[in-house]
C-alpha positions as a Markdown table, in Angstrom:
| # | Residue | x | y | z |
|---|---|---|---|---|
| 1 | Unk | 89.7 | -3.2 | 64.7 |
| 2 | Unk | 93.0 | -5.5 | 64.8 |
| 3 | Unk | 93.7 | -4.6 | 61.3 |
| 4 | Unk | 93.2 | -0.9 | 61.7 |
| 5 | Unk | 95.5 | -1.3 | 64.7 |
| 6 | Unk | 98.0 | -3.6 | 62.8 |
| 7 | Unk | 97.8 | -0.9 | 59.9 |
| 8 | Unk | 98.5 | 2.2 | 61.7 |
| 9 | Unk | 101.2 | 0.7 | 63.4 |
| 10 | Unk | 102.6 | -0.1 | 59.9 |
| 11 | Unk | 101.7 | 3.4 | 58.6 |
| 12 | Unk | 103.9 | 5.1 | 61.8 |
| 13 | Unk | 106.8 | 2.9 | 61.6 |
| 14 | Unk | 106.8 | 3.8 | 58.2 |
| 15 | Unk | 107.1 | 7.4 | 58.2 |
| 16 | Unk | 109.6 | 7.5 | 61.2 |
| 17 | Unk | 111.8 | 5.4 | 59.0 |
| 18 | Unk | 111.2 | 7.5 | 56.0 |
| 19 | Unk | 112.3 | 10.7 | 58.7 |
| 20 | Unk | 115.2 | 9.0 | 60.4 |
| 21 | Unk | 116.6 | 6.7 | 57.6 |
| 22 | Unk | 118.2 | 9.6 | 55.2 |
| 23 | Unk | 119.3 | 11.5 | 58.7 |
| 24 | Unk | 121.4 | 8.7 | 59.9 |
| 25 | Unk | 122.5 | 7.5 | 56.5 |
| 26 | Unk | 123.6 | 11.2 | 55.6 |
| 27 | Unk | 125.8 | 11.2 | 59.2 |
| 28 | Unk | 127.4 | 8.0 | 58.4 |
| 29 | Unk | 128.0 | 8.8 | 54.8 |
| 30 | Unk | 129.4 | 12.6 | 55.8 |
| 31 | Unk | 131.3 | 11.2 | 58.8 |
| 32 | Unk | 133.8 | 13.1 | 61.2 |
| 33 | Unk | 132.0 | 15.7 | 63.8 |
| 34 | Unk | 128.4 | 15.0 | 62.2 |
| 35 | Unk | 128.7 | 11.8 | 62.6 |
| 36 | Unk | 130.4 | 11.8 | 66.0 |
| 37 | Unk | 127.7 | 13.9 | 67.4 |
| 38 | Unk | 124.8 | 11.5 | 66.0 |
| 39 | Unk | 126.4 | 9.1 | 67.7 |
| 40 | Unk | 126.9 | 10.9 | 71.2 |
| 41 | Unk | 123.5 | 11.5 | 70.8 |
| 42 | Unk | 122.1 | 7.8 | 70.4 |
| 43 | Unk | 124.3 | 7.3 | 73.0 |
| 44 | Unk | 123.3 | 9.8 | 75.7 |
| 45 | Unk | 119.3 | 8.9 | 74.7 |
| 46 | Unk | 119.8 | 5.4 | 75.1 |
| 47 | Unk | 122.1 | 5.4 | 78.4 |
| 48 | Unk | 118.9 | 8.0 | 80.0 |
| 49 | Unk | 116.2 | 5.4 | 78.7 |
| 50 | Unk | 118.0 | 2.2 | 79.7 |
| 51 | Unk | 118.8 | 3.4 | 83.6 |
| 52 | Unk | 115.6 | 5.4 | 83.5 |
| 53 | Unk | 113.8 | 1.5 | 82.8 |
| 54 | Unk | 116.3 | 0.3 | 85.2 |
| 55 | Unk | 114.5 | 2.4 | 88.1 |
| 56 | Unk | 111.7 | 0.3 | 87.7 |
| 57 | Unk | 112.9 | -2.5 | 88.9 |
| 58 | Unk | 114.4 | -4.3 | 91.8 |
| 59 | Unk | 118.0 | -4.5 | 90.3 |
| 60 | Unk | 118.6 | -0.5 | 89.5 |
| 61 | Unk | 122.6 | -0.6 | 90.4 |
| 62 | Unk | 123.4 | -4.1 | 88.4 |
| 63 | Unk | 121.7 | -3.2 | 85.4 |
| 64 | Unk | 122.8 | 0.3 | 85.2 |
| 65 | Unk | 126.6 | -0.8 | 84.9 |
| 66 | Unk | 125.7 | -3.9 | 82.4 |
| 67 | Unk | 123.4 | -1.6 | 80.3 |
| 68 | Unk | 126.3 | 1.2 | 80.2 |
| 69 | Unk | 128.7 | -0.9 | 79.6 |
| 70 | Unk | 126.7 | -2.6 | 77.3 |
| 71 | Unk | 125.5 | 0.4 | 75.4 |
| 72 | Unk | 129.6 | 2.2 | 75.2 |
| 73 | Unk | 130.7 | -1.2 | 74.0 |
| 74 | Unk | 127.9 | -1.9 | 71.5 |
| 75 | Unk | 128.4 | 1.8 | 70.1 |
| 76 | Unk | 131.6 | 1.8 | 70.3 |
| 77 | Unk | 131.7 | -1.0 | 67.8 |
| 78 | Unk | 129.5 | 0.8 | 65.3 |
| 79 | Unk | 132.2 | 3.9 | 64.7 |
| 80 | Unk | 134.4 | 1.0 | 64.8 |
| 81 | Unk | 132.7 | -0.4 | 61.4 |
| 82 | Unk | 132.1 | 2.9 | 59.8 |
| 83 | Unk | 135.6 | 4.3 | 61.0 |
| 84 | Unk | 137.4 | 1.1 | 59.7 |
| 85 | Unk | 135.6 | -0.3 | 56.8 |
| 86 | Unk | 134.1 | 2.7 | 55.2 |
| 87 | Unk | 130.6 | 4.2 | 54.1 |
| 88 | Unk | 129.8 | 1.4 | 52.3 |
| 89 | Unk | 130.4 | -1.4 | 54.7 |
| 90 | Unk | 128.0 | 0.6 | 57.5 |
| 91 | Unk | 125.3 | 1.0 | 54.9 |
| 92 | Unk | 125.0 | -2.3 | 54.1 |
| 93 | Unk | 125.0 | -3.0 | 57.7 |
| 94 | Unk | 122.2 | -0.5 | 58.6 |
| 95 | Unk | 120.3 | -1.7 | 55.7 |
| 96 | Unk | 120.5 | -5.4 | 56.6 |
| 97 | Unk | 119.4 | -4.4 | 60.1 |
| 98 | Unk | 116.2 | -2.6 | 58.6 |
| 99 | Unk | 115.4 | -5.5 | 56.6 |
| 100 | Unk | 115.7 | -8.2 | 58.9 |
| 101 | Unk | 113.1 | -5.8 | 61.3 |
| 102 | Unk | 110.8 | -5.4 | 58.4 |
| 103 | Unk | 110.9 | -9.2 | 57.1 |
| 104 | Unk | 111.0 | -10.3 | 61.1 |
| 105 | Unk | 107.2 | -7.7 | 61.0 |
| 106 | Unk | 106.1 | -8.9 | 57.8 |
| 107 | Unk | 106.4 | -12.7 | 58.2 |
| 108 | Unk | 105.2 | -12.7 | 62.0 |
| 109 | Unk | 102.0 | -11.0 | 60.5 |
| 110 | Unk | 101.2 | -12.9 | 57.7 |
| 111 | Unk | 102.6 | -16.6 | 58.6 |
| 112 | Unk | 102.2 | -16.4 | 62.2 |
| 113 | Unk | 102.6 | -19.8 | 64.2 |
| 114 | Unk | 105.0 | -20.7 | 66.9 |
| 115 | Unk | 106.0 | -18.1 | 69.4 |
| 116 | Unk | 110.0 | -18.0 | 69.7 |
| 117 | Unk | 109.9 | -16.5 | 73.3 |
| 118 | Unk | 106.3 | -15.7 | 74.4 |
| 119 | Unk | 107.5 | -14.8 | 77.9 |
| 120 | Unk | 109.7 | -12.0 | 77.1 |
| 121 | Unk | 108.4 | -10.6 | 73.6 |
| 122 | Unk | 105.1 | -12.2 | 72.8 |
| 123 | Unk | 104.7 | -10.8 | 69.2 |
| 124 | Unk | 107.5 | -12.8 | 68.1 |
| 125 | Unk | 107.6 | -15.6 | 66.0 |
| 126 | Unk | 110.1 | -18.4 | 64.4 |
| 127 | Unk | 108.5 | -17.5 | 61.0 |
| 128 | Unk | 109.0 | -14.1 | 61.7 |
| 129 | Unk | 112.6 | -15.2 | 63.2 |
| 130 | Unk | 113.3 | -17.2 | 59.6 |
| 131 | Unk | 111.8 | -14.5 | 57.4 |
| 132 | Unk | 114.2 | -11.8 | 59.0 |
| 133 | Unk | 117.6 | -14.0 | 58.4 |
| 134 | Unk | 116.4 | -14.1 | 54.5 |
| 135 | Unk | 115.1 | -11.0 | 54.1 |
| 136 | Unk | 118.5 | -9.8 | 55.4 |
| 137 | Unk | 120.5 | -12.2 | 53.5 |
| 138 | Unk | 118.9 | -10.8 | 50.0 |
| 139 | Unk | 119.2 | -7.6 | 51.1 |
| 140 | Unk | 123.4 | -7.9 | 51.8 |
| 141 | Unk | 123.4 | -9.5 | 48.3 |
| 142 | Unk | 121.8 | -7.0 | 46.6 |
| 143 | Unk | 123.9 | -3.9 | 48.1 |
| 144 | Unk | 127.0 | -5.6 | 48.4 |
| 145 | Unk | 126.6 | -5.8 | 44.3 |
| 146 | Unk | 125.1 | -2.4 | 44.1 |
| 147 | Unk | 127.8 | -0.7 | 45.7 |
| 148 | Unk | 131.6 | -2.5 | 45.9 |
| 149 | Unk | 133.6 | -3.3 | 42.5 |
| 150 | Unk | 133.9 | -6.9 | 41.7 |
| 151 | Unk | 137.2 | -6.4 | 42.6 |
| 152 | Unk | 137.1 | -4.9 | 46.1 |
| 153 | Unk | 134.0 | -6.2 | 48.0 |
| 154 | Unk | 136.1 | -6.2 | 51.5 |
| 155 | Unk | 134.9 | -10.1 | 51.6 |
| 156 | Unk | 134.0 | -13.0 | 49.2 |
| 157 | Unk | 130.3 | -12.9 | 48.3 |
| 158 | Unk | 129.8 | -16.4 | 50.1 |
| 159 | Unk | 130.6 | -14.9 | 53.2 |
| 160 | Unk | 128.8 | -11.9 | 52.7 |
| 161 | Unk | 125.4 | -14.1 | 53.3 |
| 162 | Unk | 126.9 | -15.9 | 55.6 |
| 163 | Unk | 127.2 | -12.5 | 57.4 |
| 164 | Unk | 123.2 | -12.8 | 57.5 |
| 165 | Unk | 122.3 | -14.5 | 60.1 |
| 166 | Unk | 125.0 | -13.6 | 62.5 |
| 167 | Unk | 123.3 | -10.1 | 61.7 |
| 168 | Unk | 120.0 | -11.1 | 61.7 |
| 169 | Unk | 120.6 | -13.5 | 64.6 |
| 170 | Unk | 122.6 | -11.0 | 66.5 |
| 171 | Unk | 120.0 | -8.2 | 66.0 |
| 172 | Unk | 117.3 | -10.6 | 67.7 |
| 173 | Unk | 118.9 | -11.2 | 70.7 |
| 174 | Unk | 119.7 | -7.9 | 71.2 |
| 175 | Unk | 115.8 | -7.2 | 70.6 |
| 176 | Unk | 115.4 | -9.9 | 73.3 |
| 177 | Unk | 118.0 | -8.1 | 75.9 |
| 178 | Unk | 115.7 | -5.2 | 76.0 |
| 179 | Unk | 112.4 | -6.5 | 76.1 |
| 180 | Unk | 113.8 | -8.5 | 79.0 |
| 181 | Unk | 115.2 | -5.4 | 80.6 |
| 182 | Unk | 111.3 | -3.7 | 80.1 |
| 183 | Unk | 109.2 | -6.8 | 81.1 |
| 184 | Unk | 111.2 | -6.3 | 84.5 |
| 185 | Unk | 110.7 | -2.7 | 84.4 |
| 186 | Unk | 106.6 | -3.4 | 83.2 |
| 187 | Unk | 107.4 | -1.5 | 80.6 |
| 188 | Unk | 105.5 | -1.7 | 77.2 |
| 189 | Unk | 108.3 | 1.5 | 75.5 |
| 190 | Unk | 111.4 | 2.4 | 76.4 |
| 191 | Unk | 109.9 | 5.8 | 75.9 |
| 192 | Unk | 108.0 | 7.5 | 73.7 |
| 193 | Unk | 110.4 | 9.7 | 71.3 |
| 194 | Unk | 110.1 | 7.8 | 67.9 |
| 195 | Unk | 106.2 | 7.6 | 67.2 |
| 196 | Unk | 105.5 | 4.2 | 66.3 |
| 197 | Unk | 108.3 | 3.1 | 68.0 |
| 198 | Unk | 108.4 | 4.3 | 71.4 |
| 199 | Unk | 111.7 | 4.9 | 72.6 |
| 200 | Unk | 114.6 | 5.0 | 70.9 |
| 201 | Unk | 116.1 | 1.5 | 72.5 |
| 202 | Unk | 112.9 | -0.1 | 70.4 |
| 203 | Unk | 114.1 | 1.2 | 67.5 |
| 204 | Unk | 118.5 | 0.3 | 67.8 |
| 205 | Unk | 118.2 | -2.9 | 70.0 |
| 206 | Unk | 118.5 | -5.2 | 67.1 |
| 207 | Unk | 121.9 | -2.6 | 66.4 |
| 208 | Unk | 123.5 | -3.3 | 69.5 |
| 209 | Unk | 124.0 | -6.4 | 69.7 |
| 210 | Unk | 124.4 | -6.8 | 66.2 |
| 211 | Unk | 127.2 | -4.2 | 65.7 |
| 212 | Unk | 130.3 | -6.1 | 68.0 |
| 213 | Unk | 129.3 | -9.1 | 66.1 |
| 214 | Unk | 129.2 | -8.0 | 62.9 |
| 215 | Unk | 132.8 | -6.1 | 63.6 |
| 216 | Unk | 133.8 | -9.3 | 65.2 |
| 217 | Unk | 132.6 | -11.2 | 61.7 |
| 218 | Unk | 134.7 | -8.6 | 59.5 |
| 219 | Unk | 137.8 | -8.5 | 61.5 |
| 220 | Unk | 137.9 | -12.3 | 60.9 |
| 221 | Unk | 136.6 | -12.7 | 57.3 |
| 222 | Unk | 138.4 | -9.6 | 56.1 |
| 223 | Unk | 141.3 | -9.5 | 57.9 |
């Protein structure tokens, strides 16, 4: 029965990714007014699902205005990237994210062990924790040769996979940040747009979070 669960969970996160992954890399790679509207709407989505989690809790007015702020800023920083630094730069972003998710889900499965923070997310693990930051850090090394001249690769390689785990690090926190914000709320979703996902907030928090830092990491190392 837990394998059947585990395996239709696989099979729906799967196909929303093959749905959603060409969408948003076509709006990032087009840019301009598709792109701007993609992201007013992640950004209208997420503000509705973050204060509509906030009502279920004790602390609605507090963590409205941090999870606004929060979401505007964290956003905000992703057109930053893509606005700044180019097609490229974002997709390697976006596909570092992805595969720090899937190696985070494929490790936690198959090694299992030590929970990193059973109170808040219980279905995480330090393997799974580990497995992400190298599953990211291959990825970045194999795009960032698959898609920038030797010659003009914004940043030297090194720090390219140093880049890694501030993404992959970055992008569990801000996993954390939400499950915190729906174990107050007794929330198992966010909501239930994405199947096999729930809301959209499961699906970008590792983004959020991630996005100022990884801007923050480029401004230094390129700049």
């Amino acid at each position: 029965m837990m394998g059947d669960l585990i395996s239709k969970s696989l099979a729906l996160r799967i196909l929303s990714a093959i749905v959603l992954v060409p969408v948003v890399l076509f709006a990032v790679y087009y840019g301009g007014t598709l792109f701007y509207a993609l992201l007013g709407l992640l950004v209208a989505i997420s503000v509705y699902e973050w204060v509509t989690l906030a009502k279920k809790t004790s602390r609605f007015l507090p963590l409205s205005v941090v999870g606004i702020v929060y979401l505007f800023l964290c956003f905000f920083s992703a057109y930053m990237i893509r606005d700044n630094y180019g097609f490229a730069v974002s997709a390697v972003f976006l596909a570092a994210l992805w595969a720090s998710d899937i190696g985070a889900y494929i490790c936690g499965k198959i090694i299992g062990g030590p929970k990193m923070a059973e109170t808040i997310s219980p279905n995480k693990t330090w393997a799974g924790f580990c497995g992400g930051i190298v599953f990211t850090a291959v990825t970045i090394l194999v795009c960032v040769l698959a898609l920038f001249d030797p010659d003009k690769l914004v940043m030297p390689v090194s720090l390219w996979a140093l880049s890694a785990v501030f993404i992959a690090v970055s992008g569990q926190v801000g996993d954390l940040a939400v499950s915190v914000l729906k174990r107050q709320a007794h929330a198992k979703d966010s909501g239930a747009l994405i199947p096999g996902h729930g809301g959209l907030l499961d699906r970008i928090d590792s983004l959020l979070l991630a996005s100022p830092v990884f801007l923050l990491f480029l401004s230094g190392a390129a700049g």
